[in-house]
C-alpha positions in Angstrom: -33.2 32.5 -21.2 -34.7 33.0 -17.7 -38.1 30.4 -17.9 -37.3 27.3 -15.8 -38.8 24.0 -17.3 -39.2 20.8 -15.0 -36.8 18.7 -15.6 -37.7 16.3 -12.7 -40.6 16.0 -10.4 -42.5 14.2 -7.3 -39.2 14.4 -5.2 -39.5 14.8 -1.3 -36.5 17.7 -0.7 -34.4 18.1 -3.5 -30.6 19.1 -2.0 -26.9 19.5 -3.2 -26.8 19.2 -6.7 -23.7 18.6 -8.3 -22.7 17.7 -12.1 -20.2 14.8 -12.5 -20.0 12.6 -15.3 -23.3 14.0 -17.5 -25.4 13.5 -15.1 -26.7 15.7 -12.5 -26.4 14.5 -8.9 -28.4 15.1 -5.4 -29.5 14.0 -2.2 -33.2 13.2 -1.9 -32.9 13.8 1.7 -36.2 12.6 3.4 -36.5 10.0 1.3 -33.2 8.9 2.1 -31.6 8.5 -1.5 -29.0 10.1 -3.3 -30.1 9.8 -7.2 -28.8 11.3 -10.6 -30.9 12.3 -13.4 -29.4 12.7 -17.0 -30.9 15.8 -19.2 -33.7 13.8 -21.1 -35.2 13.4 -17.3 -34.1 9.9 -16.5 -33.2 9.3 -12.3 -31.0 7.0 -11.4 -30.4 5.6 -7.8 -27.0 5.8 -6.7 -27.2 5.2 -2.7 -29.6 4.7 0.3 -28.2 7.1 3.4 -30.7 6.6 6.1 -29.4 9.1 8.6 -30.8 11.4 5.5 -27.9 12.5 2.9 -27.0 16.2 2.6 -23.9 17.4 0.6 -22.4 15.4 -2.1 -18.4 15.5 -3.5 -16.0 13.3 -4.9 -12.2 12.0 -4.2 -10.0 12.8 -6.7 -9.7 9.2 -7.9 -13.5 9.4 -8.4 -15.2 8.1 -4.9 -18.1 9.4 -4.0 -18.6 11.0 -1.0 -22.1 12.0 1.2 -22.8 14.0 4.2 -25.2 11.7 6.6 -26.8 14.2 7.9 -28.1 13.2 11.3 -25.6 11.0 12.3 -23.1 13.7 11.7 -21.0 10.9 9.3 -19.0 11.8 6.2 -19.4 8.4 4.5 -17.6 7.2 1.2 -18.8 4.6 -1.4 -17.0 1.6 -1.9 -17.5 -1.9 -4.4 -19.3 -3.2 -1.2 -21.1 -0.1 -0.3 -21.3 3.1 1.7 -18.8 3.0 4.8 -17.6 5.4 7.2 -14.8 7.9 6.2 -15.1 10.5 9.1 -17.3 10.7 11.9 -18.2 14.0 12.9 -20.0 13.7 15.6 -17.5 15.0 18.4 -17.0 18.2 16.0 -20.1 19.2 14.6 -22.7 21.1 16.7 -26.2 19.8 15.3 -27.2 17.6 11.9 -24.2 18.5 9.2 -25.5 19.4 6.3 -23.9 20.6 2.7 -19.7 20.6 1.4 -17.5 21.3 -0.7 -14.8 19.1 -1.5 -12.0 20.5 -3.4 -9.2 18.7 -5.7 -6.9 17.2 -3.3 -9.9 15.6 -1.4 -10.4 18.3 1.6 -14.1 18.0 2.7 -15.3 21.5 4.1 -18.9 20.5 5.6 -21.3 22.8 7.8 -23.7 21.7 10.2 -27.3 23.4 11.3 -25.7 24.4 14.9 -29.4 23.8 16.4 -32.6 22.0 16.3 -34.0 23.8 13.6 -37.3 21.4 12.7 -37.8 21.2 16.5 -37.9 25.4 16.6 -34.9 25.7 19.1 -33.2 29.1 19.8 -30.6 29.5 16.5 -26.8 29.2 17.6 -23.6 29.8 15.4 -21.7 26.3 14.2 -18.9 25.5 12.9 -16.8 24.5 9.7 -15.5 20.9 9.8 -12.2 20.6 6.9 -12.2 16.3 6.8 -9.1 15.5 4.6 -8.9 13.0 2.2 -7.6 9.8 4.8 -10.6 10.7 7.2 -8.9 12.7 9.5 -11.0 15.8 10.9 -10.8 19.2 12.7 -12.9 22.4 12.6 -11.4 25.1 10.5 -14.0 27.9 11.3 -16.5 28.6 13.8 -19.5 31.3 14.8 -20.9 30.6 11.4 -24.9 31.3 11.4 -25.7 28.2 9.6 -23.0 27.5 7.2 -24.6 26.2 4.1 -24.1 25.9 0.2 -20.5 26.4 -0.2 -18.1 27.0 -3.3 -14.4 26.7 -4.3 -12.8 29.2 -7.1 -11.3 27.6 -9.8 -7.8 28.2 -8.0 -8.8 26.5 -4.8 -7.4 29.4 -3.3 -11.1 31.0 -1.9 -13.8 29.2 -0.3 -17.1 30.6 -0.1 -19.7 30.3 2.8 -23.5 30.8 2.4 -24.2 32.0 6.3 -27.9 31.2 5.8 -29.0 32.8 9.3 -26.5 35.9 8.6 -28.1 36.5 5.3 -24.9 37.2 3.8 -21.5 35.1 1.7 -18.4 35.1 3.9 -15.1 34.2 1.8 -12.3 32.8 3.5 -8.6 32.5 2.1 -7.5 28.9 1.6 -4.0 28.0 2.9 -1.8 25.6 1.4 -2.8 23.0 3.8 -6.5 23.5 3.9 -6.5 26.0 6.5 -8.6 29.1 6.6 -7.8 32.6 6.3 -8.9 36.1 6.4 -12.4 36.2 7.1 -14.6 38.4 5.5 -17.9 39.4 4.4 -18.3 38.9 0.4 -21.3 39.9 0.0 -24.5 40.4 2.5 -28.1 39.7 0.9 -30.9 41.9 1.3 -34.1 40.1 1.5 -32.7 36.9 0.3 -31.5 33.8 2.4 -28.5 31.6 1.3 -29.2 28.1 0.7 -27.7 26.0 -2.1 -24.8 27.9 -4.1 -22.9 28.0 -7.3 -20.1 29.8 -9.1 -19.4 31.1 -12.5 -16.7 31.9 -15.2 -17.0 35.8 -13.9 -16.7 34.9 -10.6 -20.4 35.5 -9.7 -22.2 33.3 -7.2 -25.5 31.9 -8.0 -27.9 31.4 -4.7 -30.6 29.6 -4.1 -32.8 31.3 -1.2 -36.1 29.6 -0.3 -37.5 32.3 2.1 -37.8 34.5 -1.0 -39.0 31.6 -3.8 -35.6 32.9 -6.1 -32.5 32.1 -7.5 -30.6 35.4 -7.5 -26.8 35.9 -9.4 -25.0 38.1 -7.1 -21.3 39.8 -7.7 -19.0 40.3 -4.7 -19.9 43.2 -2.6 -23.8 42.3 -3.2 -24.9 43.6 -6.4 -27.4 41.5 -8.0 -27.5 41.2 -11.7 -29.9 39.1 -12.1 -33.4 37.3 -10.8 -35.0 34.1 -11.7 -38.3 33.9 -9.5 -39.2 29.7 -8.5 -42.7 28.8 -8.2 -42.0 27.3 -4.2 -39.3 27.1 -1.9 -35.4 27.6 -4.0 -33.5 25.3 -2.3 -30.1 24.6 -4.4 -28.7 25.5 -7.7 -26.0 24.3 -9.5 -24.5 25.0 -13.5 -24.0 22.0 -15.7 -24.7 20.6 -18.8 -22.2 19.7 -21.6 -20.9 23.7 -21.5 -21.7 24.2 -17.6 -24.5 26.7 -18.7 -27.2 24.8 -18.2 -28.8 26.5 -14.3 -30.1 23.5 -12.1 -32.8 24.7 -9.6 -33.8 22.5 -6.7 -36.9 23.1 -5.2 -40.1 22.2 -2.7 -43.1 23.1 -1.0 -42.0 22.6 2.7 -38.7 22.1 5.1 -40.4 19.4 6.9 -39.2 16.1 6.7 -42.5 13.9 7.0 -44.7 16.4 5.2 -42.1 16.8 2.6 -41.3 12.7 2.0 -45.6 12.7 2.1 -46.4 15.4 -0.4 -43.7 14.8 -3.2 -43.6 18.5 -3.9 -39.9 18.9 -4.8 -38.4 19.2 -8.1 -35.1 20.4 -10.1 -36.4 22.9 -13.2 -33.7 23.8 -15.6 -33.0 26.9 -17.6 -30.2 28.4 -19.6 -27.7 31.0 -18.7 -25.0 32.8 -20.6 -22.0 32.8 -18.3 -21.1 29.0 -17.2 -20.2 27.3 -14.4 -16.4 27.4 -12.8 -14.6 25.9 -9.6 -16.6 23.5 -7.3 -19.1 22.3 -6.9 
């Protein structure tokens, strides 16, 4: 356990990874696609989002939905196509970017808060909860670039990569998708949170490309364990029949025409002996 193999290769910028159905799913984002890829290697395309796709989740009678990403749109698949469930544009600060989408439907999505590609001065953003008939309001704010975000298997915590802060920040989820109880779960020495996960022993799985790792990490910050990723670690995410299979999503670069040029990104896979739990 521990050596990552490529499972699939010559993507642009590999991003939210989830496993639904036996097949791993993501957002190309500067190429524009959401796709799936099975564990023998095969991709499949599942949508085009051309304001670039971002976080992925599901309704609980099995729509999908994406995060489109510069248009600050939550948007839902239908028979006829991807249509609008929630426009975030009057809520969300800068691009939105990954969720979390728990059983009932709730859509918690971040956003970048800034220009980041253009190199503006960082600002806090905020925490947009979309229920599941579209309706939208922010739930938290002054969040240094919410990111990869997780649910505990009792939908009763949510989990915030604060990728800018360096740190997790766990919140206490209220009956009616309110949040609660702010705090710090654990803050990251030398590591940035981008893409998260969760396991079985409650340990939270982060992807952080400034440090080319995926690190497990316990609440309060000890790390038990290192996996070092040849580039950039953009997201993880446990899957596979048992949910021990570790996803890794990686690339060479952050920028959107260089990366959709160079083809550099790729999701390597690996074993690990505690399994996934909660959502994503």
């Amino acid at each position: 356990m521990g050596e990552l193999e490529t499972l699939l290769d010559g993507l642009a910028f590999p991003e939210g990874p989830r496993w639904h159905e036996g097949r791993l799913w993501f957002s190309d984002m500067h190429r524009q696609r959401v796709l799936s890829v099975d564990l023998s290697g095969q991709p499949e395309e599942q949508a085009v989002v051309e304001g670039r796709p971002s976080g992925l989740g599901w309704l609980p009678d099995g729509r999908l939905l994406v995060v489109s990403m510069w248009d600050r749109k939550l948007l839902r698949q239908e028979p006829e196509g991807l249509v609008l469930h929630a426009d975030l544009s009057g809520l969300a600060s800068y691009h939105c970017n990954d969720m979390v989408v728990d059983a009932k439907g709730r859509a918690y999505v971040g956003n970048f808060g800034f220009d980041l590609d253009g190199g503006a001065e960082p600002r806090t953003a905020e925490l947009i909860r979309v229920d599941a008939d579209g309706s939208a309001q922010v739930v938290a704010r002054d969040l240094a670039f919410p990111n990869g975000s997780v649910l505990t298997p009792d939908g009763r915590t949510l989990v915030v990569g604060e990728s800018f802060g360096a740190r997790l920040t766990a919140f206490d989820v209220a009956e009616d998708g309110s949040l609660r109880n702010r705090r710090i779960w654990a803050q990251l020495e030398g590591a940035v949170p981008d893409g998260i996960c969760l396991d079985a022993e409650g340990a939270i799985w982060v992807a952080s490309p400034v440090s080319n790792q995926v690190l497990r990490v316990r609440e309060g910050g000890a790390v038990t364990r290192r996996i070092p990723v040849a580039r950039m670690a953009i997201a993880c995410m446990l899957g596979g029949p048992d949910r021990r299979t570790l996803f890794v999503l990686s690339a060479e670069t952050t920028n959107p025409e260089k990366a959709a040029r160079l083809g550099s990104g790729r999701i390597e896979i690996t074993r690990v002996e505690v399994p996934g739990a909660g959502r994503p």
